[in-house]
C-alpha beads as a LAMMPS data file, in Angstrom:
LAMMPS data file: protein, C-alpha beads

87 atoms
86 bonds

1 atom types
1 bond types

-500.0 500.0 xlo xhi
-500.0 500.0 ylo yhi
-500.0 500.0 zlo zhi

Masses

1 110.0

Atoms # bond

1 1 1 -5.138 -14.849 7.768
2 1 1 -6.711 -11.794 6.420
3 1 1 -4.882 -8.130 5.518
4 1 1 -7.275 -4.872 4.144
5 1 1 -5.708 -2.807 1.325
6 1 1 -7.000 0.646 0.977
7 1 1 -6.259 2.843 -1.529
8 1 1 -6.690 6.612 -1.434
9 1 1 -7.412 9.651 -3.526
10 1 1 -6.634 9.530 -7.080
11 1 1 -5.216 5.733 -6.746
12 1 1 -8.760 4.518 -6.508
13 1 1 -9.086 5.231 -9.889
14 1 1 -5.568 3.533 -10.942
15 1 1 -6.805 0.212 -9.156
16 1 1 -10.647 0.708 -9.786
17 1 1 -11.360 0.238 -6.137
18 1 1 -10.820 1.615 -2.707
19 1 1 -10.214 -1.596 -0.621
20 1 1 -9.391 -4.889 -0.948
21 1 1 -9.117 -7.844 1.580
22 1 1 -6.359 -10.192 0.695
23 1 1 -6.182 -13.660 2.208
24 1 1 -2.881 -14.402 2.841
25 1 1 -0.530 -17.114 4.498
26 1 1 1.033 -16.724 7.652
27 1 1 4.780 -15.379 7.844
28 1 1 4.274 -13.515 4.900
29 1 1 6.233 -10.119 4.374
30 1 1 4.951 -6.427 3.564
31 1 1 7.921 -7.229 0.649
32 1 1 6.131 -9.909 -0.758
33 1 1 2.634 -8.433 -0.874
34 1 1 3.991 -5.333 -2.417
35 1 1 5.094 -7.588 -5.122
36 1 1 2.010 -9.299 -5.380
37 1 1 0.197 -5.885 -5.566
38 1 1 2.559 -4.750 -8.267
39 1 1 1.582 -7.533 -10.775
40 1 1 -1.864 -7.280 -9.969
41 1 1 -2.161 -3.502 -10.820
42 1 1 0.479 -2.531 -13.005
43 1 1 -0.550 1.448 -13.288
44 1 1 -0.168 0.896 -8.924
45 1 1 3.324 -0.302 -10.341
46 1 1 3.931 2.455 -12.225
47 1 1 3.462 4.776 -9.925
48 1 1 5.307 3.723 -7.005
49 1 1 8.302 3.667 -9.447
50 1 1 7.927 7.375 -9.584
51 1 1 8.582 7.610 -5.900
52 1 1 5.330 9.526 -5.480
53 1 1 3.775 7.085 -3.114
54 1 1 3.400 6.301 0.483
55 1 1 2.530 3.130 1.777
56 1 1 1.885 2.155 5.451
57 1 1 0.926 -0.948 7.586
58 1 1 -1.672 0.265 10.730
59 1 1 -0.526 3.410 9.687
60 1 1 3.712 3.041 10.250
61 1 1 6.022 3.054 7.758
62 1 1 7.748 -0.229 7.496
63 1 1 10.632 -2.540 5.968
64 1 1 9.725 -5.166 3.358
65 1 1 10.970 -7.393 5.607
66 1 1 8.327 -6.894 8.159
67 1 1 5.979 -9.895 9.064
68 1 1 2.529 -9.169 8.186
69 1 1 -0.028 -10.274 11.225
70 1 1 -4.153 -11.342 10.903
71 1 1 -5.889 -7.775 10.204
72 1 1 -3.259 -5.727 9.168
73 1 1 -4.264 -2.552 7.361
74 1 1 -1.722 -1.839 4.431
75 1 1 -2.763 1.895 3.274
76 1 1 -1.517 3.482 -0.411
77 1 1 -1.677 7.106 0.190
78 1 1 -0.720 9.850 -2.644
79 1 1 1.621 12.586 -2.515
80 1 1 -0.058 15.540 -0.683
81 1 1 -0.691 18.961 -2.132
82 1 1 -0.025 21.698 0.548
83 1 1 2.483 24.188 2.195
84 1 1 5.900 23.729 2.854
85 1 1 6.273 21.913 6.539
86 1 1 8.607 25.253 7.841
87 1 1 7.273 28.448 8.333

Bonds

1 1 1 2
2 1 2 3
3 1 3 4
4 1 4 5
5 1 5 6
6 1 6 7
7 1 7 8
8 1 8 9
9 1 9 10
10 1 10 11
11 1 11 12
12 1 12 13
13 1 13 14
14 1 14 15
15 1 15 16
16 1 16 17
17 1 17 18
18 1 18 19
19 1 19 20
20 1 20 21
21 1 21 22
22 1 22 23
23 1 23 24
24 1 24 25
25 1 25 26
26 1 26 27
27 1 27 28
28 1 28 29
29 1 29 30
30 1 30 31
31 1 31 32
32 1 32 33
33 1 33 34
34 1 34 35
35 1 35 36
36 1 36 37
37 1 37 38
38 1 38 39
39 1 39 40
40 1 40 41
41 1 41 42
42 1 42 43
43 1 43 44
44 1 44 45
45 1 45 46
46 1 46 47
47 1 47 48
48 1 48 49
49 1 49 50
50 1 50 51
51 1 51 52
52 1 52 53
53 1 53 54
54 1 54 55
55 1 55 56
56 1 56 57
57 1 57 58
58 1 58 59
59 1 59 60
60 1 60 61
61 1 61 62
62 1 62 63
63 1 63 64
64 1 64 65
65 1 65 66
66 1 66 67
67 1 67 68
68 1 68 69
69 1 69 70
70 1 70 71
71 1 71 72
72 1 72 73
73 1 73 74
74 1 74 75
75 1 75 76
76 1 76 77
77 1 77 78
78 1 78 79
79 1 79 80
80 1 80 81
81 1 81 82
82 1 82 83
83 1 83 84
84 1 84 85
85 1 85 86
86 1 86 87
C-alpha cells in the first residue's frame, strides 16, 4: 500500500523536498512511520523534539497507534506565526 508525506513551509528545506510517497506494508502504525521518518531525516528529528511541529493523517491528529490505510496523507506542518486565538 501507498501513504503521501508532505511537508510544509520551512520543513521543505529541512527534508529537501515537499512530498514523498512511501510504500508501506499493511497494518503498519502512524508510530512506526514516524520512526522511520525520524532516521531518514534527522534535522525532521530534531525538530519535532522541540515540540514545534504538527503532524496529521487526512488532516486529524492521531495516536501512534493508529493503523495507517492505502492513500493516507501524513502532513508535517510548522508552528504558525499569527494572533493570539482570543480576542
Amino acid at each position: 500500500m501507498t501513504v503521501k508525506v508532505r511537508f510544509f513551509a520551512v520543513l521543505k528545506s529541512l527534508v529537501g523536498k515537499s512530498e514523498l510517497s512511501l510504500d508501506v506494508e499493511k497494518g503498519i502504525s502512524f508510530g512506526q512511520i514516524l520512526g522511520k521518518l525520524k532516521v531518514d531525516f534527522p534535522a525532521l528529528d530534531k525538530i519535532m523534539k522541540e515540540g514545534k511541529i504538527l503532524v496529521s493523517v487526512n488532516q486529524d491528529v492521531v495516536g501512534a497507534d493508529y493503523l495507517l490505510k492505502d492513500g493516507d496523507e501524513i502532513a508535517f506542518l510548522p508552528p504558525f506565526a499569527g494572533g493570539s486565538a482570543t480576542h
